[in-house]
N, C-alpha and C positions, 0 to 999 in steps of 0.2 A: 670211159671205164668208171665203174664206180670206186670209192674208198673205199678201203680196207677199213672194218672193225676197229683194229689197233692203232690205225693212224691216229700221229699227233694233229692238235687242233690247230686250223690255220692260225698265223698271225692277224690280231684284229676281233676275235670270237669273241663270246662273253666269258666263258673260260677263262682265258687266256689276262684277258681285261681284269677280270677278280680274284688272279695270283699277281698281277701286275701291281692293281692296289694295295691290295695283302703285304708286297714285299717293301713299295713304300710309304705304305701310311704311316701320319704322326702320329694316330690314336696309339698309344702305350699298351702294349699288350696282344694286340688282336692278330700281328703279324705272328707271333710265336705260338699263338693256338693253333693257325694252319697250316703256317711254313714246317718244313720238314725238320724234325729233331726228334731228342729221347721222346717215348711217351710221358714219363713220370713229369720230364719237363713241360708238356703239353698242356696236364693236366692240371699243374701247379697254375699257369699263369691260367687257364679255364676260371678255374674256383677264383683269384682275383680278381680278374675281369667282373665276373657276376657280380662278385659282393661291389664290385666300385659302381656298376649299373644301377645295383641295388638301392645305394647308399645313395644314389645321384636322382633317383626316381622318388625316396623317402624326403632328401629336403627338397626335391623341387615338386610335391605334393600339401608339401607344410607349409610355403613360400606360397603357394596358390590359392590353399583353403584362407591365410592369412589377408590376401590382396581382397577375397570374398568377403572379409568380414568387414570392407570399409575401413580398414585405420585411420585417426587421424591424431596430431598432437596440439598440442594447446602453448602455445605462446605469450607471454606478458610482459608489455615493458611500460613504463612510467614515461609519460612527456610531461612535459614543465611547461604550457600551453601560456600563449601570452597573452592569448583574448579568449575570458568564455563566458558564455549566457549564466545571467545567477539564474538561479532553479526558481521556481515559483516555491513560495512559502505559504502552508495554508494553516491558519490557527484556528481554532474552536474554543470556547467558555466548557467546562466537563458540567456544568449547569445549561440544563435546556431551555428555562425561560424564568423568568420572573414573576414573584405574581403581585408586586407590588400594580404591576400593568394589567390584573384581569380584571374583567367586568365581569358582571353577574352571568351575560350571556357566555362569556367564555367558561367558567364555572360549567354552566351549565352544558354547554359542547362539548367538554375535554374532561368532563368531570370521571368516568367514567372508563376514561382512557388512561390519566392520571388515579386511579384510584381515591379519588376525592368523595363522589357521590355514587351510594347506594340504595339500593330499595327497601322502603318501609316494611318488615313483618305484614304478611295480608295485604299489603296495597301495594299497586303499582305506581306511588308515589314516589319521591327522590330523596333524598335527604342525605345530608353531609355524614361520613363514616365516624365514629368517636375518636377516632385516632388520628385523622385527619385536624378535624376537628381543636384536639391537645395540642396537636404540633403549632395549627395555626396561633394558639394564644400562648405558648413558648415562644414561638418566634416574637411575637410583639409586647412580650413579657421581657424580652434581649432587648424589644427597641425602647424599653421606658414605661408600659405599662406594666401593670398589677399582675402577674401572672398570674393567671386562674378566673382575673375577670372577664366576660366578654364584655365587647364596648357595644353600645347600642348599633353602632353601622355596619360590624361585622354580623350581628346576630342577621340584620335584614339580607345584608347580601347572601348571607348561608342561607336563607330559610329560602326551602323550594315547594311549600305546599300550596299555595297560590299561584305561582310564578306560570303564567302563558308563555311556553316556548315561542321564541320567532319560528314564521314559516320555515320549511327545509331548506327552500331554494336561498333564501336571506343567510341563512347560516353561517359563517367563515371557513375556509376552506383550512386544509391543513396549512396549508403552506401559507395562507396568509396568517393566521395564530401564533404561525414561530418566526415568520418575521415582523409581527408587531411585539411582540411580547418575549421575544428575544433577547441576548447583548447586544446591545448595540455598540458599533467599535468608537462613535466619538466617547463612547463614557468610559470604555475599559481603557482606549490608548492615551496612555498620559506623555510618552515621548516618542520618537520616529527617527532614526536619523539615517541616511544608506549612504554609506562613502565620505560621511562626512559632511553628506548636506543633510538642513531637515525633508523630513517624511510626515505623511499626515492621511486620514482617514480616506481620502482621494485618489490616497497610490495603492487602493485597496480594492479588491472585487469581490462583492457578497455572493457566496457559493449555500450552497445547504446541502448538509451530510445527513447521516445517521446523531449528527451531536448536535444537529438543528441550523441555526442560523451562521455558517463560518465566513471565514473573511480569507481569502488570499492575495498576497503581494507579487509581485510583478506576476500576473496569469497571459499578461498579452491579449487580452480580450479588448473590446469593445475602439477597436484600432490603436492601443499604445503601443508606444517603442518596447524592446525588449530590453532589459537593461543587462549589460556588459562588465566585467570586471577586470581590469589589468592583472592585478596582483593579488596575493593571499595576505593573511594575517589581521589581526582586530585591528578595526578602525575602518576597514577595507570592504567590510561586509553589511550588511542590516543588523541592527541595533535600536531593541522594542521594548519599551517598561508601560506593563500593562496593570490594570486596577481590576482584579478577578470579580467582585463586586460580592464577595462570599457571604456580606451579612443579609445580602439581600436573596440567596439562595430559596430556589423549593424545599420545605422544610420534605423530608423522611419521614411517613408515617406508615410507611410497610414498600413491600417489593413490588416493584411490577416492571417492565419490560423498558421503561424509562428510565427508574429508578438509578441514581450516582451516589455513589457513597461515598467519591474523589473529589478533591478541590485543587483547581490549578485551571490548566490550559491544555490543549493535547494540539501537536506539532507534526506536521508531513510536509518532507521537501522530496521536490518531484517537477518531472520535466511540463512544461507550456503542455507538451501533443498529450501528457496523461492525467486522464480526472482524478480528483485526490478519493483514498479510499482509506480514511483516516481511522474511522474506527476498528481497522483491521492490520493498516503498516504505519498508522503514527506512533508518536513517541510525547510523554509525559516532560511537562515541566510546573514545579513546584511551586509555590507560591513563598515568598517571605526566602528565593533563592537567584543569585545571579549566575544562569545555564550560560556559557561556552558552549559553541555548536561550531568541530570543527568540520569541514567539509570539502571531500575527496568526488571528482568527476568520475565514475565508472562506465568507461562504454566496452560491453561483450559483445561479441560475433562468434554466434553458435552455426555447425554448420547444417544444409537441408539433410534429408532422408536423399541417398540410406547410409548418410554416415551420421548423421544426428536425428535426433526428433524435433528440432524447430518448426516455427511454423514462418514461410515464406509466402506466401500467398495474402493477398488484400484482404481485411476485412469484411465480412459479408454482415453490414449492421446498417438501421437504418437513422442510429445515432452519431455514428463515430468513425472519422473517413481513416484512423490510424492505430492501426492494431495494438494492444498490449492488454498485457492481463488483468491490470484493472474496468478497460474496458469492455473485456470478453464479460467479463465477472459481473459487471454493471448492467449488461446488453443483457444476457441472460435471466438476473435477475429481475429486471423489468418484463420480460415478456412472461415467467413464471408467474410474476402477479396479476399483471393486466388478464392471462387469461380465468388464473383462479380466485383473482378478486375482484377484477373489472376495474380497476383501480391503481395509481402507482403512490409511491412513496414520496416525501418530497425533494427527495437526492436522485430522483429517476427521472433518464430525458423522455422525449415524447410529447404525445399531446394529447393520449388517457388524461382523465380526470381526476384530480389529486385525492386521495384516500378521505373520507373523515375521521376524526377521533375515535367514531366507533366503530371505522371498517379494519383500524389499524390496530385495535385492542381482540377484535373476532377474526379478523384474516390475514393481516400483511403482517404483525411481529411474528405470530407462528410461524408463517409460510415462510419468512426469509430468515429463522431460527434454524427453521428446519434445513433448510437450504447451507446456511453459513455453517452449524454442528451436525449435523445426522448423515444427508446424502453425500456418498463418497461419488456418487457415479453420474449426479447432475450440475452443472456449469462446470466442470471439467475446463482448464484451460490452457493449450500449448506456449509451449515458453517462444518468443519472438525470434528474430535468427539475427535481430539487431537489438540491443537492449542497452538504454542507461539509467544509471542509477545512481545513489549518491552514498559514499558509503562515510560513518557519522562518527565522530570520535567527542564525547560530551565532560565537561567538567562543572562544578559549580563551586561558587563562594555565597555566603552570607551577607542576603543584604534588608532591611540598612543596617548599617552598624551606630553601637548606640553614639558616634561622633554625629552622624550625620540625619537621625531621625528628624531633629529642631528645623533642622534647612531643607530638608523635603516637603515635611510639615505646611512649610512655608511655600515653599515653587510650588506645590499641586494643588495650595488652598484646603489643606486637611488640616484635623485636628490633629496635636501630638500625640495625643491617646490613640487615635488611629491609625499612627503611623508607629509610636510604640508598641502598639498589639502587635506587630510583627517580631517585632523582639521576644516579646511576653511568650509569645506562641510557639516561637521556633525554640526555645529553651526547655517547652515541653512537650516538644516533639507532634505540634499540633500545626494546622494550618494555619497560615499565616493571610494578608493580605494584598501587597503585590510581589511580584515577580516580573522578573528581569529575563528577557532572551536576546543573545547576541551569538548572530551567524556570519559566517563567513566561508570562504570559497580557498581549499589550500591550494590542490594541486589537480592533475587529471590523468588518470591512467586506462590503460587499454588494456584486453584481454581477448587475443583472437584464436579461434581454432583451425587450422590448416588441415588437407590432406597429406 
């Protein structure tokens, strides 16, 4: 027979089963929407329910879009590290070369790069600028001649209207010009001492920047140890009194792309794996001043995409096996030249053919002007996902003091006058003579970012 319409549902149905749940579920609420009572009561916990659905659906939509957007936070603590690599220290002279070192043929190469030498009215001749010219017989009107006289040896070296250029190929190249005619570090370093022991021109490796011939201390090149440091505080760290050599400076007779109007020394501390890129993160130090350089380890860990925008991937360079933004900055800049100058700089790796004087006065200061001030949208470079740095806390005293001018005098084989010009100077707020730099290594701290 069949069932009756009206019958109840067997035991076991689905029915049956979803008044069964109904009557015991935990969920709060949902039993008294469909179990039997008033309506008004039905209706009351209806409208709760919703809105706690509601409410349940609203933060766990905001918890989700949240989880979407990658968070992460950022952590810092300070270790007190009891062994770390001192940083590579790289100095520069803010003077690019000497001309007590040039020869007629160097005049002649760099004259025009130098703003030294210009073209005759109507001839394609050369001739020294007047202003050039004035400076030269000031400066050697400071070293004991007449100012205003020329001496007969200068006149021949200026005068270029005879003069037979050497062939092209004979020429010098850039980069041999500023390392002959450079500072050279046995004449600037008058002391060395690192930890306590001496130091000497040997613990140095000649680099070349944008500021021409520099020197860096422990770089770890050419197979040396890397030197370590136990402990912070003076005495502990490198300790450098250098001879700026300012009277022997390029004198100033107009602007040009070389052009210093600073005297002193210019300073970048920076890890072994990173090239120094001084003219753009060094730091000044004064002449006729003794600079304190205190110095803090920073190692950041930024994180990949898509919680950060670092860059985690190897470098793709045919210079530099170890990413960092000096290096992006370098790598790029060099291929920007070589293609629109055929040429590189002499702070550029590779194996293009170093610039001459006159491709770096027509094409390579513009082009990496343009590059360093104008373009926001070329050598562009992502921040690394590992980074250290050194972050710098600096002080200075007065040196010498008029106690100790007589006894310097004396240990560096100077005249007192010379070594009092620093006094003289620094009282009228003028350049002085030498300067003093002492570095040292405090502490070392971390700063990682987590998800």
């Amino acid at each position: 027979m069949c069932p009756s319409s009206g019958s109840k549902p067997s035991p076991g149905s689905l029915t049956e089963a979803g008044k069964l749940f109904l009557k015991h579920t935990t969920l709060h609420g949902l039993r008294h929407i469909f179990l039997s009572g008033s309506y008004p009561r039905r209706v009351a916990w209806l409208l709760a329910f919703l809105a706690a659905v509601a409410l349940f659906f609203a933060w766990s939509s905001n918890r989700v879009r949240y989880l979407l957007s990658s968070p992460m936070y950022t952590k810092a603590h300070m270790v007190y590290a009891k062994r770390l690599v001192f940083p590579a220290v790289t100095i520069c002279n803010q003077n690019l070369l000497l001309p007590r070192r040039m020869k007629k043929t160097d005049i002649f190469s760099s004259g025009r790069w130098l703003g030294v030498l210009e073209k005759e009215p109507d001839s394609p001749n050369l001739q020294v600028s007047p202003a050039a010219r004035e400076a030269l017989l000031t400066l050697l009107g400071d070293g004991g001649e007449s100012a205003g006289s020329e001496p007969p040896w200068l006149s021949r070296i200026l005068d270029f209207k005879n003069f037979l250029p050497p062939p092209l190929e004979s020429q010098p190249s850039m980069r041999q010009l500023l390392d002959r005619l450079g500072h050279q570090l046995e004449e600037m370093l008058l002391y060395c001492r690192y930890q306590g022991e001496l130091c000497g021109p040997r613990n140095f490796s000649t680099i070349f920047t944008r500021y021409g011939k520099c020197y860096t201390f422990n770089s770890g090149q050419d197979g040396r140890p890397l030197l370590v440091t136990m402990k912070g505080g003076t005495g502990n760290g490198l300790e450098l009194m250098l001879d700026i050599q300012q009277d022997e400076y390029l004198p100033v007779w107009g602007e040009t792309d070389e052009t210093s109007f600073e005297a002193g020394i210019k300073v970048q501390i920076h890890t072994q794996d990173e090239p120094p890129f001084i003219d753009q993160l060094g730091f000044g130090v004064a002449p006729g001043f003794q600079t304190f350089v205190s110095c803090q380890e920073q190692r950041l860990t930024y994180l990949p995409p898509p919680w950060g925008d670092c860059k985690s991937t190897a470098m793709d360079s045919d210079f530099f096996s170890t990413y960092s933004i000096t290096a992006c900055r370098i790598d790029c800049e060099t291929r920007y030249l070589v293609e629109n100058c055929n040429c590189r700089m002499v702070h550029m790796p590779g194996d293009a053919p170093y610039c001459t004087p006159e491709q770096y006065k027509e094409c390579a200061d513009p082009a990496l002007d343009f590059l360093v001030e104008r373009d926001n949208d070329y050598c562009v470079c992502e921040t690394p996902c590992n980074l250290t740095r050194y972050g710098k806390e600096l002080s200075f005293v007065k040196i010498p003091s008029k106690a100790s001018a007589k006894y310097l005098a004396k240990k560096f084989n100077k005249t007192e006058q010379y070594i009092a010009l620093i006094n003289v100077l620094d009282q009228t707020n003028d350049s002085g003579v030498i300067c003093k730099l002492q570095e040292f290594h405090d502490e070392s701290a971390e700063v990682q970012s987590f998800v």
